[in-house]
HTML snippet that shows the backbone in 3Dmol.js (N, CA, C, O; Angstrom):
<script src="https://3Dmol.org/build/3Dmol-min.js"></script>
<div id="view" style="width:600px;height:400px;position:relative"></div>
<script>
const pdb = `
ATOM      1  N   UNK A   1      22.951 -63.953  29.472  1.00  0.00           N
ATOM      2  CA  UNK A   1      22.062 -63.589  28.390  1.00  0.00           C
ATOM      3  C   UNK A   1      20.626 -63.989  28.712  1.00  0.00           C
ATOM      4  O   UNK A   1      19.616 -63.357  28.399  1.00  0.00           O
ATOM      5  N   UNK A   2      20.694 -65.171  29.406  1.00  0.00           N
ATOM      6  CA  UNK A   2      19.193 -65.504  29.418  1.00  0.00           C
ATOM      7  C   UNK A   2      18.358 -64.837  30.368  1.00  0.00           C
ATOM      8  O   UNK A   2      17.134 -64.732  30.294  1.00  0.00           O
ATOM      9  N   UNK A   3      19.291 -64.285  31.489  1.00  0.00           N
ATOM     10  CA  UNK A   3      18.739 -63.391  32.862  1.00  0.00           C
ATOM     11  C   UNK A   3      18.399 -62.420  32.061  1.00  0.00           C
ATOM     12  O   UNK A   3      17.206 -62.288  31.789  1.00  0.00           O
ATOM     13  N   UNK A   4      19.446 -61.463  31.469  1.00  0.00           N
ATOM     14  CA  UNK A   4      18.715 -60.218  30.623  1.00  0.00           C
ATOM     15  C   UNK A   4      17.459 -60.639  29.747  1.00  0.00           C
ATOM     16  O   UNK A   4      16.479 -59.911  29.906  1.00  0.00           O
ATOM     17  N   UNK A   5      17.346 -61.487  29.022  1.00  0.00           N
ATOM     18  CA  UNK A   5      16.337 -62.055  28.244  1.00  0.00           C
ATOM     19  C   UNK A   5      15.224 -61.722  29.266  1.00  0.00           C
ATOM     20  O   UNK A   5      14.528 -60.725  29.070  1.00  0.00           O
ATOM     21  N   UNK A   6      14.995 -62.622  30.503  1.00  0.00           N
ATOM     22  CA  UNK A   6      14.327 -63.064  31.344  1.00  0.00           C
ATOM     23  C   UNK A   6      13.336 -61.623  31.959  1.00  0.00           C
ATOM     24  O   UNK A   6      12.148 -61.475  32.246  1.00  0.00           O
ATOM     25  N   UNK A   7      14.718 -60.607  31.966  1.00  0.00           N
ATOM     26  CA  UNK A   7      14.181 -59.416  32.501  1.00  0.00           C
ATOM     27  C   UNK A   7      12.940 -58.640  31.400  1.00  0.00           C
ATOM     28  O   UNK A   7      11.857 -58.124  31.676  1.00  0.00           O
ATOM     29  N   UNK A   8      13.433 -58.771  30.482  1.00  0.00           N
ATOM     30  CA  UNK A   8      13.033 -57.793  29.202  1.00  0.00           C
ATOM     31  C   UNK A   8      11.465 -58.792  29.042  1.00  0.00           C
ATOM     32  O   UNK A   8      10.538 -58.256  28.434  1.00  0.00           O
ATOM     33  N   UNK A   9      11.360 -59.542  29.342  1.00  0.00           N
ATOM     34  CA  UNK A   9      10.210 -60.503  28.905  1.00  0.00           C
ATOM     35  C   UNK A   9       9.225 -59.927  29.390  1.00  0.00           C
ATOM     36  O   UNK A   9       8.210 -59.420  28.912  1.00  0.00           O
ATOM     37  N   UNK A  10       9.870 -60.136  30.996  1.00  0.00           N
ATOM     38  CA  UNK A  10       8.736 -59.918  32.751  1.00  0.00           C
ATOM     39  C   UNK A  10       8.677 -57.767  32.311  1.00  0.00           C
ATOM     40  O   UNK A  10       7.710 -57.286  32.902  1.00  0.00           O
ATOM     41  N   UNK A  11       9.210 -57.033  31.761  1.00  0.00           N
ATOM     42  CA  UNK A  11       9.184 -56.202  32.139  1.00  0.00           C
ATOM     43  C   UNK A  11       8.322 -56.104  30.806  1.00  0.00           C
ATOM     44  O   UNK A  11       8.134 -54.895  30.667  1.00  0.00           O
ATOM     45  N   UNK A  12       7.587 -56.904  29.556  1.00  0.00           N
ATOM     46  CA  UNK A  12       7.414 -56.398  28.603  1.00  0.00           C
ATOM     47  C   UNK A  12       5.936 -56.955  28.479  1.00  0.00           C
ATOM     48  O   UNK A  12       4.964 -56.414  27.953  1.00  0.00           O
ATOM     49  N   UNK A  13       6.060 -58.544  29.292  1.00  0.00           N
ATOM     50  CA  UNK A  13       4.662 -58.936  29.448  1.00  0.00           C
ATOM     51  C   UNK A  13       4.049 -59.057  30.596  1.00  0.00           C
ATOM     52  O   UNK A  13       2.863 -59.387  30.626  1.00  0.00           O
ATOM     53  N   UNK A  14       4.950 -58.741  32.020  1.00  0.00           N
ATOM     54  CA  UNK A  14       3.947 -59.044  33.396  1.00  0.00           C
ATOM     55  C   UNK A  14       5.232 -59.996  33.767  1.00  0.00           C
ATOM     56  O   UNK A  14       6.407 -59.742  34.030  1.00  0.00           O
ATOM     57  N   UNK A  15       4.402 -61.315  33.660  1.00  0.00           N
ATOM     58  CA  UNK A  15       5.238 -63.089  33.881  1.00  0.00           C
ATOM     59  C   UNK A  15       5.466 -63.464  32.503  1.00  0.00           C
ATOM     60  O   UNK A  15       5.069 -62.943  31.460  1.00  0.00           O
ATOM     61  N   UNK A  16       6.180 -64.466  32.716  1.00  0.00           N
ATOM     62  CA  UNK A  16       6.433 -65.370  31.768  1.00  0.00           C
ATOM     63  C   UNK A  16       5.496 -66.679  31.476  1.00  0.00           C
ATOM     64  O   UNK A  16       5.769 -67.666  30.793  1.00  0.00           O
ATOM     65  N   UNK A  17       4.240 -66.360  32.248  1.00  0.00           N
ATOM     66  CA  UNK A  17       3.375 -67.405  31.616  1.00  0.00           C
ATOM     67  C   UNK A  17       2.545 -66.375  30.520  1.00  0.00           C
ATOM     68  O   UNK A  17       1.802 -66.837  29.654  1.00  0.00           O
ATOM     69  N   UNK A  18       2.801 -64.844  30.704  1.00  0.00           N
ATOM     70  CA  UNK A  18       1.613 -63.852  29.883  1.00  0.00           C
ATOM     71  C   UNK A  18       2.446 -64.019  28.840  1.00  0.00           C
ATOM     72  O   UNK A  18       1.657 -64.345  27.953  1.00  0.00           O
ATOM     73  N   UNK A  19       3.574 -64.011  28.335  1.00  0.00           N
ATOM     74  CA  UNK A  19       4.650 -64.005  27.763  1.00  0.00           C
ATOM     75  C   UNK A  19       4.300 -65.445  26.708  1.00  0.00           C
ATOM     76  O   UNK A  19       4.117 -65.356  25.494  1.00  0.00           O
ATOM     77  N   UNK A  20       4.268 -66.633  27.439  1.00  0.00           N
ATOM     78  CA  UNK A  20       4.130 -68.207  26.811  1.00  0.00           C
ATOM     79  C   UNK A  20       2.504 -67.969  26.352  1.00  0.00           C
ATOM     80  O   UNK A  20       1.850 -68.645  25.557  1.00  0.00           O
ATOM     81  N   UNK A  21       2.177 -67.040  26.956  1.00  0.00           N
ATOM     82  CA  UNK A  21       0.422 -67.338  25.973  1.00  0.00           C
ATOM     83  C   UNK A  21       0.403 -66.678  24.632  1.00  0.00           C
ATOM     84  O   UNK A  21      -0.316 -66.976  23.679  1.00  0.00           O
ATOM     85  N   UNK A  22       1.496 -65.539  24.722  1.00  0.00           N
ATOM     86  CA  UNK A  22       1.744 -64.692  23.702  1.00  0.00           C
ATOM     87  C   UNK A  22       2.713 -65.166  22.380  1.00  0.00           C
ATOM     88  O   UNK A  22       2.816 -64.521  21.337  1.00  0.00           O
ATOM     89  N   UNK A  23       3.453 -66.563  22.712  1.00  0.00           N
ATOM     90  CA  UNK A  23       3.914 -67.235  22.164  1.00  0.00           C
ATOM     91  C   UNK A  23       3.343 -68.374  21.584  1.00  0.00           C
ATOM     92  O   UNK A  23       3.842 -69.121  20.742  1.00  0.00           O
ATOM     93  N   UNK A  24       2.316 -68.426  22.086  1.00  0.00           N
ATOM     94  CA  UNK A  24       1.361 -69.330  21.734  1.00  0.00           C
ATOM     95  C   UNK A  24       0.675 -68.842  20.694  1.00  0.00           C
ATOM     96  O   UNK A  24       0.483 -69.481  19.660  1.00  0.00           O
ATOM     97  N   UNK A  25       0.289 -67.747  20.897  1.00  0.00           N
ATOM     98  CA  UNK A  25      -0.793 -67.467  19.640  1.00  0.00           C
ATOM     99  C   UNK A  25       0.431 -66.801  18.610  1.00  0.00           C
ATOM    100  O   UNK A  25       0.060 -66.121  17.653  1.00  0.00           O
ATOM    101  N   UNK A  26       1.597 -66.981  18.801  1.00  0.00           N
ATOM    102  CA  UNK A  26       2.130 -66.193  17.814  1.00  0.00           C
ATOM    103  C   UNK A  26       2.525 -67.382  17.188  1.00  0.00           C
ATOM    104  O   UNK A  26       2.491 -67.176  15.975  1.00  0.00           O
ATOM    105  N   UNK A  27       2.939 -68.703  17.467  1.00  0.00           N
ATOM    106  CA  UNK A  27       3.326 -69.535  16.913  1.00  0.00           C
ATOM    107  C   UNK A  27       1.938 -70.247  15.918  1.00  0.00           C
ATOM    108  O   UNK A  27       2.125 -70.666  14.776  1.00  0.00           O
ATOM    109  N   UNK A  28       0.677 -70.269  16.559  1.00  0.00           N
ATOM    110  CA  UNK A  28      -0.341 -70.434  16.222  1.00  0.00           C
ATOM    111  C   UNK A  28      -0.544 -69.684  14.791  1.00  0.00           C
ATOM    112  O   UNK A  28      -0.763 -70.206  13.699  1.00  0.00           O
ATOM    113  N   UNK A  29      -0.414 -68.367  15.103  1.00  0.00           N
ATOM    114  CA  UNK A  29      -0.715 -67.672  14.094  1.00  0.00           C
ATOM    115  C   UNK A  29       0.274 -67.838  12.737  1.00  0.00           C
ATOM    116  O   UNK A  29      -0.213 -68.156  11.652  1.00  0.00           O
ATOM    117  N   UNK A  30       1.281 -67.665  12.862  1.00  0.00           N
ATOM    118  CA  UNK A  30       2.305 -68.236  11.561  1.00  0.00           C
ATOM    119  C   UNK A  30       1.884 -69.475  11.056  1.00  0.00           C
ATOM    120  O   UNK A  30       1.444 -69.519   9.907  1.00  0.00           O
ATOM    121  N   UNK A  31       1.964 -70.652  11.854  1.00  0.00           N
ATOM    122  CA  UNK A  31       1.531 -71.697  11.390  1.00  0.00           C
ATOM    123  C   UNK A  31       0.272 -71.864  10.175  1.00  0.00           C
ATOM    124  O   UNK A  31       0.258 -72.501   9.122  1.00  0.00           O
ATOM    125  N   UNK A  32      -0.626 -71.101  10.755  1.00  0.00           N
ATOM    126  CA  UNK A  32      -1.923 -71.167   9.831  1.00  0.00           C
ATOM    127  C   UNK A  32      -1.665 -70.134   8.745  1.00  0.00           C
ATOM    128  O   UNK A  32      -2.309 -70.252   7.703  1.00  0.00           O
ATOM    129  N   UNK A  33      -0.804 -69.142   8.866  1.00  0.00           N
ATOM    130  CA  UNK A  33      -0.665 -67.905   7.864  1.00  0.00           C
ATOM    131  C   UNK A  33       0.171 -69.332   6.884  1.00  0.00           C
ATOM    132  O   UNK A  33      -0.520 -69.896   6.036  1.00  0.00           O
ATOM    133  N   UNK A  34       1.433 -69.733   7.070  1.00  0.00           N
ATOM    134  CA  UNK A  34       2.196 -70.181   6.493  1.00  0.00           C
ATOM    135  C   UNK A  34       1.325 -71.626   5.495  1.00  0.00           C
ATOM    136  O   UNK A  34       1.745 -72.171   4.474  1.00  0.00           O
ATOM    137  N   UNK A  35       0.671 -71.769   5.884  1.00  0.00           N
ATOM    138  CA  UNK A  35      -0.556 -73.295   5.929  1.00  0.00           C
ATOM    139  C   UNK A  35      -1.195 -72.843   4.317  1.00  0.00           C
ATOM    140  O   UNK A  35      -1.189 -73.507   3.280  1.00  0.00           O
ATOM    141  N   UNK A  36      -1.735 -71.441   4.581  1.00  0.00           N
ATOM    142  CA  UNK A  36      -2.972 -70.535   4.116  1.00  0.00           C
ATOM    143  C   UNK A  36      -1.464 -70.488   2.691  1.00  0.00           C
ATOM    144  O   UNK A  36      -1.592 -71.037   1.597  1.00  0.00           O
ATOM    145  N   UNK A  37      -0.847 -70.112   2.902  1.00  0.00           N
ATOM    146  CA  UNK A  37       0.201 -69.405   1.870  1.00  0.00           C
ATOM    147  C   UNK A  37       0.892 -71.189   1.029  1.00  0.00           C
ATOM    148  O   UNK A  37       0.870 -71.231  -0.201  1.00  0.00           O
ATOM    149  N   UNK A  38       1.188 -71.890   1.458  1.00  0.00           N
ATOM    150  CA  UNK A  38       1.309 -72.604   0.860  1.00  0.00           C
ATOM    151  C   UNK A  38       0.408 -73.285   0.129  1.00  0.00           C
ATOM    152  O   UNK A  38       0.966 -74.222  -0.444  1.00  0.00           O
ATOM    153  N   UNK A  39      -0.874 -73.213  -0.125  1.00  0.00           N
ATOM    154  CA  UNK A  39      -1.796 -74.270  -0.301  1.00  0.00           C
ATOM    155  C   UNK A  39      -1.836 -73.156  -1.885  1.00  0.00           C
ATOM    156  O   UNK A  39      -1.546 -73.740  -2.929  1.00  0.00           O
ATOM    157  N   UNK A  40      -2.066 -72.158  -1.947  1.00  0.00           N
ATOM    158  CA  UNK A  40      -2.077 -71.016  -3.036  1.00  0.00           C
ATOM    159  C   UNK A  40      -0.750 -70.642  -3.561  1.00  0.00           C
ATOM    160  O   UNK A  40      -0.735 -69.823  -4.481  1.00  0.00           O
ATOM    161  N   UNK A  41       0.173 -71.030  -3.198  1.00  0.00           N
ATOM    162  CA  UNK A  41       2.058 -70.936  -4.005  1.00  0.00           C
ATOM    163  C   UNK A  41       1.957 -71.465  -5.438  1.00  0.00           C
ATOM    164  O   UNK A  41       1.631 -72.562  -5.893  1.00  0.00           O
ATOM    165  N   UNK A  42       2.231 -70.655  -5.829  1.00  0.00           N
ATOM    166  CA  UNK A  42       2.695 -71.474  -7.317  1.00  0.00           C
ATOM    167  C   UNK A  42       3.677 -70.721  -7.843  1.00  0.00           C
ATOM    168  O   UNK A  42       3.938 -71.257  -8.920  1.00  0.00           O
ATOM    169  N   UNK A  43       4.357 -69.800  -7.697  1.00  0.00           N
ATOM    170  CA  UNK A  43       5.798 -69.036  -8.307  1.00  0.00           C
ATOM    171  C   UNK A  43       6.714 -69.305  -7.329  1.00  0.00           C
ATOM    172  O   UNK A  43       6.452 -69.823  -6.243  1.00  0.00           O
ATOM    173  N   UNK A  44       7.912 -68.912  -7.758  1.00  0.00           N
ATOM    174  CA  UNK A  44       8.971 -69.201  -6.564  1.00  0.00           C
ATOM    175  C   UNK A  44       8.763 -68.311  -5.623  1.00  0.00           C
ATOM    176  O   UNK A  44       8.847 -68.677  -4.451  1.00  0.00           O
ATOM    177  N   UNK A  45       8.433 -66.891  -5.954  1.00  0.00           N
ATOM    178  CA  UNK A  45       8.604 -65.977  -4.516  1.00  0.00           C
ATOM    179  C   UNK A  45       7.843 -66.361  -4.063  1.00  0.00           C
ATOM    180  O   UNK A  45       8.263 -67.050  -3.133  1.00  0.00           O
ATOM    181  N   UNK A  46       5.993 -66.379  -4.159  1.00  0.00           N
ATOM    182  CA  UNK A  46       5.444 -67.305  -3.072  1.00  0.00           C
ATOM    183  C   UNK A  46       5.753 -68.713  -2.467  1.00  0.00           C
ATOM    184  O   UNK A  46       5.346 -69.014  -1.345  1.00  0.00           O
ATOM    185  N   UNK A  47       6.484 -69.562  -3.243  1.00  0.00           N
ATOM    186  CA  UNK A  47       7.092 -70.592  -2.561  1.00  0.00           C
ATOM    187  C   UNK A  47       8.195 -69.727  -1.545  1.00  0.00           C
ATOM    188  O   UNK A  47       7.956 -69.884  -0.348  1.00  0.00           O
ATOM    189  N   UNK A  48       9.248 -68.929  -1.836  1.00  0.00           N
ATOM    190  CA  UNK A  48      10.145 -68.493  -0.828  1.00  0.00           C
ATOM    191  C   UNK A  48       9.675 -67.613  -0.478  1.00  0.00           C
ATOM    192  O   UNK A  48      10.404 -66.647  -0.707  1.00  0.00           O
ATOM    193  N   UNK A  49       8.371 -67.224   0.217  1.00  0.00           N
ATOM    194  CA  UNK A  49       7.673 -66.217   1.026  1.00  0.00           C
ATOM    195  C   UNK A  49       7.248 -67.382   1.949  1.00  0.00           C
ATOM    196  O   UNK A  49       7.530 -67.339   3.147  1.00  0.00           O
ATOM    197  N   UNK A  50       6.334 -68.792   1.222  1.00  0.00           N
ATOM    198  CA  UNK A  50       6.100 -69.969   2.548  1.00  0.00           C
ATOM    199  C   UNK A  50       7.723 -70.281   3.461  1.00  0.00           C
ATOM    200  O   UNK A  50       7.780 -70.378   4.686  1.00  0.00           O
ATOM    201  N   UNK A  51       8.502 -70.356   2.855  1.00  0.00           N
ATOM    202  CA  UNK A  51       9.849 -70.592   3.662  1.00  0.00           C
ATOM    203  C   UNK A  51      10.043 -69.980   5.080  1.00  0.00           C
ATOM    204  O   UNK A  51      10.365 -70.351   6.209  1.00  0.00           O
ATOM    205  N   UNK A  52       9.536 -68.402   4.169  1.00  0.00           N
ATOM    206  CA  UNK A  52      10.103 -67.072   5.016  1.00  0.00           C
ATOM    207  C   UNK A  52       9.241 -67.386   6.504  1.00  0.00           C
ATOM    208  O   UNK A  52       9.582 -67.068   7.643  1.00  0.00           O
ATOM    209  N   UNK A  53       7.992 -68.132   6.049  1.00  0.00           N
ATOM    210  CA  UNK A  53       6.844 -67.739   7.147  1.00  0.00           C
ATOM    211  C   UNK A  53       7.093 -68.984   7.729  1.00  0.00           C
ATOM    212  O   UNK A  53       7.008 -68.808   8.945  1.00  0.00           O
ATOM    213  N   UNK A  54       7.441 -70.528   7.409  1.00  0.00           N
ATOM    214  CA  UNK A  54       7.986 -71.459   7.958  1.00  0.00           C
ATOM    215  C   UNK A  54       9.010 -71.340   8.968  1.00  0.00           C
ATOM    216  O   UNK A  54       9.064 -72.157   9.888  1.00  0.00           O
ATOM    217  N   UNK A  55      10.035 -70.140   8.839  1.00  0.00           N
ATOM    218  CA  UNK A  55      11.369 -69.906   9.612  1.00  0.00           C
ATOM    219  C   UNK A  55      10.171 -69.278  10.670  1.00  0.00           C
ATOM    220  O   UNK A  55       9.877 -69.776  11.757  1.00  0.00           O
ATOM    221  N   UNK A  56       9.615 -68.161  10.118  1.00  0.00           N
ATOM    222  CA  UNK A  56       9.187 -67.655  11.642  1.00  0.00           C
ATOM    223  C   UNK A  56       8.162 -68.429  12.472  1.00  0.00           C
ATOM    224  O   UNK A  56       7.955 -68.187  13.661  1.00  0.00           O
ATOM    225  N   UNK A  57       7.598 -69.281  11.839  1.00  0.00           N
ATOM    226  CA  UNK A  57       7.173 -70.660  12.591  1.00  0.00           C
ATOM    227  C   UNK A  57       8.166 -71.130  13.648  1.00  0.00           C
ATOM    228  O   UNK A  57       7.989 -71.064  14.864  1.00  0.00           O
ATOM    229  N   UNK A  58       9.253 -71.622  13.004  1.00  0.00           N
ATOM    230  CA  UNK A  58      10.781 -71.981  14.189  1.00  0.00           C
ATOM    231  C   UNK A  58      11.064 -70.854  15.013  1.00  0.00           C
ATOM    232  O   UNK A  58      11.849 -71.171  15.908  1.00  0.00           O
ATOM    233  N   UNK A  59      10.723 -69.663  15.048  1.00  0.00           N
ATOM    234  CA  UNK A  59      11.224 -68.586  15.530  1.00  0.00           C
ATOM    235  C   UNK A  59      10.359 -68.274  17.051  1.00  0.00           C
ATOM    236  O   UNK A  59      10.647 -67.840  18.166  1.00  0.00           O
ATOM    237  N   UNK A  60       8.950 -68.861  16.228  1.00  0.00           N
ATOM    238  CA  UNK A  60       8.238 -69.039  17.612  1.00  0.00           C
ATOM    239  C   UNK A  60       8.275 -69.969  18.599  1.00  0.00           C
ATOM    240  O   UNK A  60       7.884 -69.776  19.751  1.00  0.00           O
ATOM    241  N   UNK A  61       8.902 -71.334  18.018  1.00  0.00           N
ATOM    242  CA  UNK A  61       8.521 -72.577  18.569  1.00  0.00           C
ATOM    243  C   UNK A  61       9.938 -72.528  19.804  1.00  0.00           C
ATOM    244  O   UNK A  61       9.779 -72.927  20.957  1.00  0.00           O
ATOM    245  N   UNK A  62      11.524 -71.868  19.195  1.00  0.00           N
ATOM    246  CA  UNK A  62      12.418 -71.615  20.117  1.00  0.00           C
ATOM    247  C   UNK A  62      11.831 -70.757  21.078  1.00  0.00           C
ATOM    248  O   UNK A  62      12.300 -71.167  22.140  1.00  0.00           O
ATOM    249  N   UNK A  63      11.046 -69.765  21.339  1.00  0.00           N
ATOM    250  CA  UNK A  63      10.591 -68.972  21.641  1.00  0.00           C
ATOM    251  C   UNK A  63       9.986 -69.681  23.114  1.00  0.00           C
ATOM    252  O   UNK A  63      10.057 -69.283  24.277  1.00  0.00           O
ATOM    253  N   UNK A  64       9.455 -70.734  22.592  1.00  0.00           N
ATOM    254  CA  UNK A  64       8.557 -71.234  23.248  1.00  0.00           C
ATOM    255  C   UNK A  64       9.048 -72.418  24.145  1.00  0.00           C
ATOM    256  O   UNK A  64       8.572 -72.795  25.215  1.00  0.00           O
ATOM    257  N   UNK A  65      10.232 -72.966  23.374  1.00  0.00           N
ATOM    258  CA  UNK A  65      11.089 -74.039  24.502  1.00  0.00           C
ATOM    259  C   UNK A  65      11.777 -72.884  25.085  1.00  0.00           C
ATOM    260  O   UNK A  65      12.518 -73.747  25.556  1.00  0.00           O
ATOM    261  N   UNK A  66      12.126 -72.083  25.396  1.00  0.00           N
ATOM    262  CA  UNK A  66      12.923 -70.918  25.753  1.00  0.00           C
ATOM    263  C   UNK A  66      12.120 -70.513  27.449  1.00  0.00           C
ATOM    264  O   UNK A  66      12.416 -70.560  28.643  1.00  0.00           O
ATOM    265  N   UNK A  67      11.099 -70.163  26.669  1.00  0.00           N
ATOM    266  CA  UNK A  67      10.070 -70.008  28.164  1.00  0.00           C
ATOM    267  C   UNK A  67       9.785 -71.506  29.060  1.00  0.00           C
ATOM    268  O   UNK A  67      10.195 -72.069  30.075  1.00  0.00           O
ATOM    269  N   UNK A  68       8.957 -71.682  28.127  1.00  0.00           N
ATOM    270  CA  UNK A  68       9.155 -73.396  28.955  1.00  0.00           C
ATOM    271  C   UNK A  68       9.949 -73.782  29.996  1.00  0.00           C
ATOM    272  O   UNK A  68       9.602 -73.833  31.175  1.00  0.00           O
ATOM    273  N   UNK A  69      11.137 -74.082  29.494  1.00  0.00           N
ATOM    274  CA  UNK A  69      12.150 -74.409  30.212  1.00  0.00           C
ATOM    275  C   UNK A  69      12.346 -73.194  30.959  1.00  0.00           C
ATOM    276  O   UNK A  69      13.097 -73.747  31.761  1.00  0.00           O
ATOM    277  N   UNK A  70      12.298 -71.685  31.490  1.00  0.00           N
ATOM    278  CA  UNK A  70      12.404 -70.745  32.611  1.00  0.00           C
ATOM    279  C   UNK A  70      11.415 -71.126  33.678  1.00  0.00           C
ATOM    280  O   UNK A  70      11.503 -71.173  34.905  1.00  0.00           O
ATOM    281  N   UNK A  71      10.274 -71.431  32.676  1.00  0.00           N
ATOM    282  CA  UNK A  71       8.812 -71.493  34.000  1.00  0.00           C
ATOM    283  C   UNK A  71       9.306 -73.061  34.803  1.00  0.00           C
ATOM    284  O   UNK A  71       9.393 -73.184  36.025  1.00  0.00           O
ATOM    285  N   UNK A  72       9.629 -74.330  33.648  1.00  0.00           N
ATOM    286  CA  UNK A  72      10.152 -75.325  34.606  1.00  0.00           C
ATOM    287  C   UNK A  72      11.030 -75.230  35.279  1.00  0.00           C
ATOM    288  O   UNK A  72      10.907 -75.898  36.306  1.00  0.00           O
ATOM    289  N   UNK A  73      12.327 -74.438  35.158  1.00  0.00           N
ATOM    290  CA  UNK A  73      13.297 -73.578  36.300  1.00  0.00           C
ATOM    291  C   UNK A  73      13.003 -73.144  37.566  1.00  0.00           C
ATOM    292  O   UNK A  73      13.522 -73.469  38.634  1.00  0.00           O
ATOM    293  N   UNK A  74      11.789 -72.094  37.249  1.00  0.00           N
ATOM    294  CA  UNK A  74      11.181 -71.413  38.574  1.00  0.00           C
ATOM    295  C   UNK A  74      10.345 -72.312  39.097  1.00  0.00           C
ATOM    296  O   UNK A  74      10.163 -72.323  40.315  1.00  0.00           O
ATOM    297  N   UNK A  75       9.970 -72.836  38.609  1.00  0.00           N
ATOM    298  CA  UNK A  75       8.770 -74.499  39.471  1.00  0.00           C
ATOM    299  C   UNK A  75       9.989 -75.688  40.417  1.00  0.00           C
ATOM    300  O   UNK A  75       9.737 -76.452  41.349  1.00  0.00           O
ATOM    301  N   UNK A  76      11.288 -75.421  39.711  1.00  0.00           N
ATOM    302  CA  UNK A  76      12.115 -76.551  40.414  1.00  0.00           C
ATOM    303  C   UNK A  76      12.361 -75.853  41.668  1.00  0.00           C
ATOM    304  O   UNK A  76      12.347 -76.328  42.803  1.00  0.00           O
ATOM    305  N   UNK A  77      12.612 -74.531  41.260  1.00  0.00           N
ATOM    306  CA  UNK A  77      13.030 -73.879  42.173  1.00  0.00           C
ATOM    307  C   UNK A  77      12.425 -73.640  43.540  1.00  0.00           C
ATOM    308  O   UNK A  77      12.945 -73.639  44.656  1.00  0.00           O
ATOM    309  N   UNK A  78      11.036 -73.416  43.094  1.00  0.00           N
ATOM    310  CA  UNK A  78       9.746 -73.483  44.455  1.00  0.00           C
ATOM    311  C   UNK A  78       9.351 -74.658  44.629  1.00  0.00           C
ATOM    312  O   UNK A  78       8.230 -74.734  45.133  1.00  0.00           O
ATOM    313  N   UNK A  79      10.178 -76.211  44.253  1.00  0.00           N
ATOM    314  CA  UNK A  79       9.833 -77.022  44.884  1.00  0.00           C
ATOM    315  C   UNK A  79      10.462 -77.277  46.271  1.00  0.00           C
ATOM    316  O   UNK A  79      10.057 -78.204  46.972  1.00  0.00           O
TER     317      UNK A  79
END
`;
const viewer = $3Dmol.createViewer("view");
viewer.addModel(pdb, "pdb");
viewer.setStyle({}, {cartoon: {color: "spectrum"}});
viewer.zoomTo();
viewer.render();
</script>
């Protein structure tokens, strides 16, 4: 699974470091959306809309140990 993963990444961003920058600002970006949305919540659906945007916070951050750990793979590997 993770080779197919691996493929679909490199074939979607270049490398997997264009890939981890793209994870970067995506995790970046939720974070502050989710930040922005909680500070203005006061009903439940905007409270369970911050949730919604909190999960995809986690969604990026796996995202991001995911790559991580491939690029430290391929670095062990070319040591």
């Amino acid at each position: 699974m993770s080779y197919i993963r691996r493929l679909g990444v490199i074939a979607e961003h270049g490398t997997l470091e264009a890939y981890r920058n793209f994870v970067l600002m995506g995790r970046d970006a939720a974070a502050r959306k989710a930040t922005r949305h909680w500070l203005s919540a006061s009903t439940d659906a905007e409270h369970a809309r911050v949730e919604e945007l909190r999960m995809a916070e986690i969604d990026w951050r796996v995202d991001l140990a995911w790559v991580d750990q491939e690029i430290a793979r391929d670095a062990a590997v070319a040591a």
